[in-house]
N, C-alpha and C positions, 0 to 999 in steps of 0.2 A: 761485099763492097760497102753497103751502106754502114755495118758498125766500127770497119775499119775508118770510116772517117770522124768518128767518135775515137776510137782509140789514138788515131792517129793525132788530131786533136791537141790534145792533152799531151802528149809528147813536144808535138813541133813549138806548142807557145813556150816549153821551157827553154828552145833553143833561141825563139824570139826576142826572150827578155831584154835581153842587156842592146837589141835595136829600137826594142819598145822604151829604153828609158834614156836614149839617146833621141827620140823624135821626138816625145811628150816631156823632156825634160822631167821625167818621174822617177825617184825614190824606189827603194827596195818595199816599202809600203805599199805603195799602189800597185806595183806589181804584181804581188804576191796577192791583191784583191781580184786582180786579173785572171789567175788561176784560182784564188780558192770559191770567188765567186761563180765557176762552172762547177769543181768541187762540189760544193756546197749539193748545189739541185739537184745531181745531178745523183748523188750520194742516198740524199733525203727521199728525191723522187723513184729512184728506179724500182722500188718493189709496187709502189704506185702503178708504175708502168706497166709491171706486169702485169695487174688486175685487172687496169684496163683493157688491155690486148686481149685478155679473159674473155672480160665481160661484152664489151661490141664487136670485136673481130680484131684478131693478131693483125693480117696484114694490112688491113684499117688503121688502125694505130701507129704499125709500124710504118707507113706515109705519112702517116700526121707528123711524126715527131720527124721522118728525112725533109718533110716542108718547112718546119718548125725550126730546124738546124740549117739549113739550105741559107733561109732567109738573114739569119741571124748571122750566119757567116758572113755575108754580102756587109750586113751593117758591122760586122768586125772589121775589114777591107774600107769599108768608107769611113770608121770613126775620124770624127775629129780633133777629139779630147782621149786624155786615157778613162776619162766619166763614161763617154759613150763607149768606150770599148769596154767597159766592164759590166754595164748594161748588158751589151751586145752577147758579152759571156753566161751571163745568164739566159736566155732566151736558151741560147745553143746548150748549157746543161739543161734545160725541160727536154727539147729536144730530144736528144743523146738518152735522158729516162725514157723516153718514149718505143725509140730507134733500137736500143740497143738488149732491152729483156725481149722486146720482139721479135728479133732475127734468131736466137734461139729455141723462142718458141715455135716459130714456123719452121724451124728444121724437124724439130722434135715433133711436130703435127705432120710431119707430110714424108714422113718413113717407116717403115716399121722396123719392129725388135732387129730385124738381123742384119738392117743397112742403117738402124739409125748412129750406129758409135764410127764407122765409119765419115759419114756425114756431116757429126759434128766434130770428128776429126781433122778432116778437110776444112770445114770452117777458122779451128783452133789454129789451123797451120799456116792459112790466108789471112788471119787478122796478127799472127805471129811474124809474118815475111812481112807484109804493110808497116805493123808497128815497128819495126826493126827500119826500114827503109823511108820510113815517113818523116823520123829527123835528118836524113842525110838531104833528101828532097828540099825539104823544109829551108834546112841550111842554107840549100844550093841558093833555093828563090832568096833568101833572103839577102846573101852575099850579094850575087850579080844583079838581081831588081829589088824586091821590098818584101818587107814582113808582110804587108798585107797580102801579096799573094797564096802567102801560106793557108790563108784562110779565105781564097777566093776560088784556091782551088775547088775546095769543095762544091760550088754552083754547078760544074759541069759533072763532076759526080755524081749529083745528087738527082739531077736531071738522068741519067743514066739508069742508077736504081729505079726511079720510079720507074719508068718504062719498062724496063726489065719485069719489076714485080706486077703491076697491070698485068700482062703476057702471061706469065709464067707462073707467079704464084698464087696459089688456091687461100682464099679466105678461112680462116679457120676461128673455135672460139673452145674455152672452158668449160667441161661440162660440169663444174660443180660450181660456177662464179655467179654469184648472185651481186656484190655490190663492193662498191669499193671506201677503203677505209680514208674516207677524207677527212676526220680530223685526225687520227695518225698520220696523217701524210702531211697535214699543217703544222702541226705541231713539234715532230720531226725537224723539220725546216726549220722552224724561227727558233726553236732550241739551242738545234745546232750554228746558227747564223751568229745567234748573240754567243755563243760561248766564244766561238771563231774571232766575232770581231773583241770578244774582250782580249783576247791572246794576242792578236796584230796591234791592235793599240795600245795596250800595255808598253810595249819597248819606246810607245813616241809619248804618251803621255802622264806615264808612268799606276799605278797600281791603285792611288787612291781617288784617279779624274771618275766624275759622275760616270763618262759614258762608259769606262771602263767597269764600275763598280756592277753597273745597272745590266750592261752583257752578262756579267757574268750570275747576278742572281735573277735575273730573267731566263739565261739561258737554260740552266740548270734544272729551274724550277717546271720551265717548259717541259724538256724532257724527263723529270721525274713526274710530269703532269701525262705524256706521251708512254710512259712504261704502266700508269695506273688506267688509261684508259684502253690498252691492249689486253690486260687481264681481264674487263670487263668485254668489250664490246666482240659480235658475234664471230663478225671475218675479221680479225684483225691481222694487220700490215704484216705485223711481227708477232708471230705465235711463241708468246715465254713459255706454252711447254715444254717445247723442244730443249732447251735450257736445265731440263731436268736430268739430261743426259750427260754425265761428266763429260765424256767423250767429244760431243758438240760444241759444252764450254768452252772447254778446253781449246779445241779448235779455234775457235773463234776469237779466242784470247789470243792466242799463238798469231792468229790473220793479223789481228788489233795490232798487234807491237812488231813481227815482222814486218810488215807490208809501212806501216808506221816509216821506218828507215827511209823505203825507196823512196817514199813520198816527197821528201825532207831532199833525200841525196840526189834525187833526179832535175829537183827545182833547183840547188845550188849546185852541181856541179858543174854544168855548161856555161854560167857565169861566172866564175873560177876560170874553167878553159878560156873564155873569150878577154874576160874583163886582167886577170894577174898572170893570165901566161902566153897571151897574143894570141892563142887561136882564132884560126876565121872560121865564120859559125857550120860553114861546110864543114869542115875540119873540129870543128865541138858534137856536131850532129853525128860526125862519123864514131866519134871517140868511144861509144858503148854497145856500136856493134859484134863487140866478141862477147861480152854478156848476154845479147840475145841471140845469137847465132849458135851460142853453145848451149842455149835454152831449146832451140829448136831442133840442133840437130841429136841431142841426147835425149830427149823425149821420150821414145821408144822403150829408149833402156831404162829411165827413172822408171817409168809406167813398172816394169818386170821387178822392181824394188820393193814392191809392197809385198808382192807371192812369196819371194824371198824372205823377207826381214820382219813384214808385220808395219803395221804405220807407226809406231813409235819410233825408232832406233831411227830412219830419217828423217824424222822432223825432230830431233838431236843432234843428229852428223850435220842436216845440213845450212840450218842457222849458223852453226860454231864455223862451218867452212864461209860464210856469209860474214861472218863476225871477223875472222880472220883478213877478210878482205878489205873490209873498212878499217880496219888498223893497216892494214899496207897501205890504203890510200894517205893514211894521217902521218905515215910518216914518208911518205914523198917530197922530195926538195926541190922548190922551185926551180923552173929551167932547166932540168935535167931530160931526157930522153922520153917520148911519151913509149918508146917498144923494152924499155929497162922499167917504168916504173906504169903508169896509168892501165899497161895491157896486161903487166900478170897479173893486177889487182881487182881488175875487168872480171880476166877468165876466172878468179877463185870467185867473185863476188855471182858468173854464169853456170859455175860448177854449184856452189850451194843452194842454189835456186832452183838449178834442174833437181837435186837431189829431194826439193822441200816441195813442188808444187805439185806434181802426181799424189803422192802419197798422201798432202793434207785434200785434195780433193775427192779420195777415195775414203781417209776418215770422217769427212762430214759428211759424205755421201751413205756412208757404213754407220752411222752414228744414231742414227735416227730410223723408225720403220717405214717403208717403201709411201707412204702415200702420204708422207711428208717430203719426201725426197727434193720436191720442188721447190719451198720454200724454205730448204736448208740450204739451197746451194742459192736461193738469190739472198737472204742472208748475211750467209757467206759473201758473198759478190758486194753487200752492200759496205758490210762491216771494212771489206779492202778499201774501198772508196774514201769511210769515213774518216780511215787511219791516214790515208793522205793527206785530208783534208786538215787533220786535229795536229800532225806531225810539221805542215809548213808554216800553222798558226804557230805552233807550242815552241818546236824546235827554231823556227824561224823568228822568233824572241830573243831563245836564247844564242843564236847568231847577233844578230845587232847587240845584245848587253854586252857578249865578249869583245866585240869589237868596241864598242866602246870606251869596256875598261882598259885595254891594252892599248886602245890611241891614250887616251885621259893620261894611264903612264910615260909614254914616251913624247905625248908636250910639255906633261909637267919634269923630264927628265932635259929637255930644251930647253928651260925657261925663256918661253914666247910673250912676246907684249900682250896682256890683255885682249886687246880688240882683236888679236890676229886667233888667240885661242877661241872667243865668242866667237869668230866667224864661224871655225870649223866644227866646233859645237855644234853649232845651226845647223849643218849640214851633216852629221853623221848619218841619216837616215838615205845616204847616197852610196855608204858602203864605200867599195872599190872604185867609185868611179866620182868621189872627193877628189877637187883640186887642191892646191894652197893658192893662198889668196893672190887674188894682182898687184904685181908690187914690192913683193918680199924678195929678197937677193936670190942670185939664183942657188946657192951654195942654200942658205936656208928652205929654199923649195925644192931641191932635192930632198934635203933630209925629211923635211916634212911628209914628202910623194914614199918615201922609205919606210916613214913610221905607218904612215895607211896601210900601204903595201902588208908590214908585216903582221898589223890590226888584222887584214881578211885574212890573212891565211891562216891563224889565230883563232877566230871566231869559227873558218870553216874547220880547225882540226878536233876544237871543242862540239862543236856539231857529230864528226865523224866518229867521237869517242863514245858519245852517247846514243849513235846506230849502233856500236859495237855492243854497248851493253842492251840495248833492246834487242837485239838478235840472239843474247847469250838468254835474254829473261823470257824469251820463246821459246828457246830448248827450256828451259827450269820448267815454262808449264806445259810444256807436251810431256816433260819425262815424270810431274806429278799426277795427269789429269786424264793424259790419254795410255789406253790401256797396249798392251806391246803384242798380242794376239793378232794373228797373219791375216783374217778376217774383218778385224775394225770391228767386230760389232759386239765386243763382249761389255760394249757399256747403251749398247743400243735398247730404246724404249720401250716397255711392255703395255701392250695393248692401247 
């Protein structure tokens, strides 16, 4: 319960969006700092989190961070600016770092060998049924009362968990944690903060503005300052030995540019549904149901795919079935049918995912020797996070250019007066949900509503072209990096 309201989270605000920038009168900009500002923390923080849970006690921790999310919800629910709610968004990624390495470590503390894959089975499958039904919810509040419920529900949850774990769960801690790597863990953060915001403001202020410049060689600098202080310092966050292992690379590369995709397609799809093809956000929340549904209930049989095949051969198959998917989406035509065109493109985009995520968790798991095991898969876990993160900044750029340049052409293919082209100049940072100005004939503001119109759908298909090639450029490094042995472990560490 408590990490599905983390996972959940992060879901429900992308179905929020486009009511979040109908209420705060907000830009695709500020949006998108809305989610990447949980991102961010929450990305930076989580192997943080684990250490702490280590070092004073998991289920200690793991209260801090459902207090810590709890309250920060509340002030999502009350913001009054989109300033405060992005504030608000950060508190709830510490949170969520705190909340969420913790519930697995307390599963994993409080079973033994022969009931614990069961148990985190059942976990997988409770945060898989939540995340799956948490934008349809989401949706619903949103339609019939307010966004803000989406993020109010959590208070009665969270009140919930606690109680619960009081009761029920035993305190537990690390036996080998001695201390936690807080300047990794700063460093980390403001690295990634600045690269993020040089990528968001680049498309509004273009590439050579100070704040843009100074993101990016701060950010960078940070993190090649964060990779030299992991090699020296004793516990560090992130162990680059592991790294030695093609097989982990590999992996991890593969996480980096898959996972990159959904990041990107999950923030821009439900505003596409809501904002250029009328869905109600019930009805957008519902729309990737068959992707997760067909995640969950083929599960089982992904899992039996590795005994079979070895980890290589599906994390080939099943990017390029993922790759496939997002070129269906791209060439879908507005208005047409969501059970002819959005639903098979769903189920290939649920098929190549069930076929990719057993197997790549059983190669980082296999990649690395047993008593690193822990900190490969929160790693892993982080690396997913941060490809979200880097993919709504990066790719979410090149959204807004395309759109751009395709309105830029069809006003200059209108020849518009001057002031009527400044206006909407001003306002491309609105996307889809640009008017034409007051005042213009109605005949002119149709055509104008038509040129936006065919701007987003433009921008989103140039977006979906570049999932397609990130998904193909995941199979290119599974099928150079990780080894094709049924095992996984012919690239695993020695000694």
């Amino acid at each position: 319960m408590g990490s599905s309201m983390a996972f959940v989270d992060s879901t429900v605000v992308n179905v929020a969006i486009p009511a979040l920038q109908t209420s705060f009168n907000a830009n695709v900009f500020d949006v998108q700092w809305v989610v990447e500002s949980y991102g961010i923390l929450l990305s930076a923080l989580i192997l943080a989190g684990g250490a702490l849970g280590d070092l004073f006690g998991r289920r200690r921790m793991f209260l801090v961070g459902v207090g810590i999310f709890a309250a920060a919800s509340a002030a999502c629910g009350l913001a009054a600016s989109i300033h405060q709610l992005i504030i608000a968004r950060c508190l709830q990624g510490i949170g969520a770092a705190l909340l969420v390495p913790g519930s697995l470590a307390i599963i994993s503390a409080s079973f033994d060998e022969d009931s614990r894959g069961e148990a985190i089975g059942t976990w997988s499958g409770f945060t898989a049924i939540t995340s799956a039904f948490g934008p349809v919810l989401g949706g619903w509040l949103i339609q019939y009362a307010s966004w803000r419920w989406a993020f109010l529900l959590n208070i009665p949850l969270a009140v919930a968990v606690v109680a619960i774990s009081l009761r029920y769960v035993p305190e537990s801690r690390g036996s080998e944690a001695t201390q936690v790597d807080w300047v990794g863990a700063v460093l980390a953060t403001t690295g990634l903060a600045g690269v993020v915001t040089a990528f968001l403001e680049s498309a509004r202020l273009g590439w050579r503005h100070p704040l843009v410049l100074a993101g990016l060689l701060g950010g960078f600098s940070l993190l090649g300052a964060f990779l030299a202080t992991e090699a020296r310092v004793r516990s560090p966050m992130v162990p680059l030995v592991l790294f030695r292992s093609h097989a982990f690379l590999g992996a991890n590369i593969f996480t980096l540019l898959l996972y990159a995709t959904l990041g990107i397609f999950f923030f821009l799809f439900p505003m596409t549904l809501i904002q250029q093809e009328g869905y109600s956000a019930t009805a957008a929340g519902s729309a990737m149901l068959p992707t997760i549904l067909v995640m969950f209930f083929l599960s089982r049989w992904s899992g039996g795919l590795v005994k079979r095949y070895g980890g290589k051969i599906p994390l080939i198959v099943g990017p390029s079935i993922v790759a496939a998917g997002f070129l269906f989406f791209a060439a879908v035509g507005a208005g047409v049918s969501y059970w002819h065109t959005y639903f098979p493109a769903s189920l290939a985009l649920g098929l190549g995912m069930t076929i990719t995520v057993a197997p790549l968790t059983t190669v980082v798991m296999g990649s690395v020797n047993q008593q690193h095991a822990g900190a490969a898969s929160g790693i892993n876990n982080a690396v997913a996070r941060v490809a979200g993160v880097l993919a709504i900044a990066v790719l979410g750029s090149v959204m807004v250019r395309a759109f751009d340049s395709h309105l830029e052409r069809g006003l200059t293919k209108m020849k518009l007066p001057p002031n009527i082209v400044d206006e909407l100049r001003s306002r491309e940072g609105d996307l889809r949900r640009m008017e034409p100005p007051q005042g213009v004939d109605s005949n002119v503001a149709l055509a104008i509503q038509n040129v936006i119109s065919e701007s987003f759908v433009s921008g989103f298909r140039v977006v979906l072209l570049c999932c397609a090639g990130l998904s193909i450029g995941s199979a290119a490094a599974a099928s150079f990096l990780i080894t094709g042995n049924r095992t996984c472990r012919g690239s695993a560490m020695q000694g």
